[in-house]
N, C-alpha and C positions, 0 to 999 in steps of 0.2 A: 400530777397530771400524766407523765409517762406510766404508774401504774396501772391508771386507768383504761388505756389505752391498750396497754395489755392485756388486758383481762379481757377487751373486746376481743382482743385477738387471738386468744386464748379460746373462748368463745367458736370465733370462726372460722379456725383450724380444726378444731374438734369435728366439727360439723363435718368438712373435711375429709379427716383421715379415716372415718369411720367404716370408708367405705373399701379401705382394703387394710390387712394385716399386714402385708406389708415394709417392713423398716427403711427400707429404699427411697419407696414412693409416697412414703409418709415426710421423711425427711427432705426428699426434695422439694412438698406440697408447706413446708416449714417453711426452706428456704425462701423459694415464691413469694410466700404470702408478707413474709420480713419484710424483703428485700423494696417489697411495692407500695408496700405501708410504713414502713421507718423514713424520713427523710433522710435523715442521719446514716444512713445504709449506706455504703457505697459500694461492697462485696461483701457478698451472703454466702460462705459454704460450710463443708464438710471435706475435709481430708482423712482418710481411713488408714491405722497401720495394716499393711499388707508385706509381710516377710522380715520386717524390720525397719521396713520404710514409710514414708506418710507420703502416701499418694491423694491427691484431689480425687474425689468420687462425683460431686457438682457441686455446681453456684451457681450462682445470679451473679452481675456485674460483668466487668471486663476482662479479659484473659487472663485467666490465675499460673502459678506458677504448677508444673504437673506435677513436680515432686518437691521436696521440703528438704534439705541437707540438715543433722542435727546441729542443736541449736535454734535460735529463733523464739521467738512467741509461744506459735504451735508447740515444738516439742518441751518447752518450759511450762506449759499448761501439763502435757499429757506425763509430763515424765513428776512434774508436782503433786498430779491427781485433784488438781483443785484449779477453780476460774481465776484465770490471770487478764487484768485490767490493766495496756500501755494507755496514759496519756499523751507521749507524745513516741511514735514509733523512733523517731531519729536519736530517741537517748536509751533507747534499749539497744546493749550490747547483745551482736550478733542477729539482729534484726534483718531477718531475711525481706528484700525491696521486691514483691513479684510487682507493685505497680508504686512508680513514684509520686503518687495524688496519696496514699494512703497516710495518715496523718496518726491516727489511734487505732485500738483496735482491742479487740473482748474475744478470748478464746475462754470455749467452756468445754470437758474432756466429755466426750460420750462413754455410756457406758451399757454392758449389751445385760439381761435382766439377771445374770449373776454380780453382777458389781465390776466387771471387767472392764476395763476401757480398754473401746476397741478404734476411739478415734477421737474428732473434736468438731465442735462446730465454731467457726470463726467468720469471724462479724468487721468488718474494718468499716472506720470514716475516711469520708476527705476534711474533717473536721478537729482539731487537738478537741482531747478533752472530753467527746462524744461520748463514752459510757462511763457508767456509776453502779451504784449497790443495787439501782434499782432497777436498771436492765439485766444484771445478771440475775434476781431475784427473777423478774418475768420470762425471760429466756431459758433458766433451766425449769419453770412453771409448763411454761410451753413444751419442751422435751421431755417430760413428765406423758404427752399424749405419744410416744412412740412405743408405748406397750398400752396403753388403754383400751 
């Protein structure tokens, strides 16, 4: 069911991003479109390394935190180079709280069209247990349209 879902979305973004080159304004038009269609959403961004740091670039949802101290989720995805799935944020060691509703949470690293990762896109619930194999499949399907 969630695959399918994606694919619409997938779909609809497409449509979307088409209309500009872009990576900015494609990924904030990402963000958006999640954030309004997942129920499951509860903060939709992007945090960018700039200098060494991971700074928020946007999101959807409620006040993020601006910057990321290492450790955490975020940098555990970007420094792994691969999608990291918390079940439950409160037992991941070093689990940075930018909002105490946040319960799970899906970091995927971005990466600019050399293979670089130049940041992440992170996805939190107010829900334990909110993402699986199959939102990260449709998630990185969908970031697949930031160079298309």
């Amino acid at each position: 069911m969630k695959s399918a879902k994606y694919e619409r979305l997938y779909e609809q973004i497409k449509q979307y991003v088409q209309t500009t080159p872009d990576i900015w304004a494609r990924l904030a038009t990402i963000e958006a479109v999640l954030h309004h269609k997942m129920q499951t959403f509860f903060w939709t961004g992007v945090y960018v390394l700039q200098d060494g740091e991971l700074i928020v670039r946007s999101y959807q949802g409620p006040v993020a935190c601006q910057k990321l101290r290492k450790g955490g989720v975020c940098w555990t995805a970007i420094e792994a180079g691969e999608t990291l799935i918390v079940d439950d944020v409160d037992q991941f060691p070093g689990h940075i709280a930018c909002n105490p509703a946040s319960r799970s949470e899906i970091v995927i690293p971005l990466r600019d069209r050399e293979g670089r990762i130049f940041g992440c896109l992170d996805i939190d619930s107010d829900r334990l247990k909110a993402f699986d194999q199959e939102d990260e499949a449709g998630l990185k399907r969908i970031l697949t349209l930031l160079y298309d």
